[in-house]
Phi, psi and omega in degrees: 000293149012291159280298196316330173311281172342294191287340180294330179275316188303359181272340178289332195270339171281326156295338145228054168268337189289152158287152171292165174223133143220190182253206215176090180264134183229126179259147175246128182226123166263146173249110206304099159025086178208216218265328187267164183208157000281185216232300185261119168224191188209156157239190195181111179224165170120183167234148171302173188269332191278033196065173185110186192269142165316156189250133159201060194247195193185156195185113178227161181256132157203175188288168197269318174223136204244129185186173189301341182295054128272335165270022163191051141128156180351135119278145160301134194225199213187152153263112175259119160293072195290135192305158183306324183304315170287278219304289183351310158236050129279182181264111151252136189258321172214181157186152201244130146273132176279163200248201165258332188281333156305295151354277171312297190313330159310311211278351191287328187280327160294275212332308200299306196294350207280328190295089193330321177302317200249268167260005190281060159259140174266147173209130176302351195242345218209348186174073192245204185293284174322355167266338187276306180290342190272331169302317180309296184311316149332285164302358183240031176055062176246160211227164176067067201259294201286108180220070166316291215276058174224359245255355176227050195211038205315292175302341164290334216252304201263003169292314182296317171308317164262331131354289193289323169254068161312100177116339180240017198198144170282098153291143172249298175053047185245139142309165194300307211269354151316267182325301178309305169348292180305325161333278197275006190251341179100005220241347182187140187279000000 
């Protein structure tokens, strides 16, 4: 009785001696239509699994200087890093766990939209915050991507999208500063 009492502990101490495995949870959030941009972002909380510092970034696509030359053709555009405050009063609408090969694949397509040379150009029709996220949403195998007439509608876009991946997707459907709340109360990852 004696050992089995033993091995029963050493299994406990062994167990929580093991490091946690967590993920890297990325929320897709919209923003109500105005003066400030984007409209569409992402966020990225959590640890990859293979280890490393924790992630607690957000990454959204916009013009570099927001004005009227955005209605009538390319601008130079920027991956932008957005403050609590703007998240705050945003939409988080769903959110996806990342494998770390996703993780990466995430982070290679901001630095590519990020690349003045390559993709950071902004154009209001073909390659905007919702182009950005509908790419994100693309890479994390998520499926009923393709909405043209939505595609400059951010809340719309991404409500119908999680709609289409039911069963594949975490709904949230909180304002920010609700959803941050849930953060800090322990209550959603």
């Amino acid at each position: 009785m004696r050992s089995l009492f033993r091995a029963l502990a050493a299994l406990v101490l062994l167990t929580v001696a093991l490091p946690a495995h967590a993920a890297v949870t990325m929320i897709f959030w919209s923003h109500e239509l105005g003066q400030t941009f984007p409209h569409a972002f992402v966020t990225l909380r959590g640890t990859p699994d293979r280890g490393g510092p924790p992630v607690d970034t957000n990454y959204g696509f916009t013009a570099k200087s927001v004005s009227p030359a955005i209605l009538f053709g390319p601008v130079p555009g920027r991956m932008e890093v957005l403050k609590p405050a703007y998240i705050d009063s945003s939409t988080a609408h769903f959110s996806v766990r990342l494998t770390d090969a996703q993780y990466a694949d995430i982070l290679a397509l901001v630095a590519a939209w990020s690349d003045d040379k390559g993709d950071g150009v902004y154009r209001l029709a073909s390659h905007n915050c919702v182009h950005f996220v509908k790419e994100v949403a693309h890479r994390v195998g998520l499926v009923g991507l393709d909405r043209p007439k939505l595609m400059k509608k951010p809340r719309s876009y991404l409500n119908a999208v999680g709609v289409a991946n039911a069963g594949r997707v975490t709904r949230i459907d909180l304002h920010g500063k609700a959803y941050r709340a849930t953060l800090e109360a322990g209550v959603t990852g």
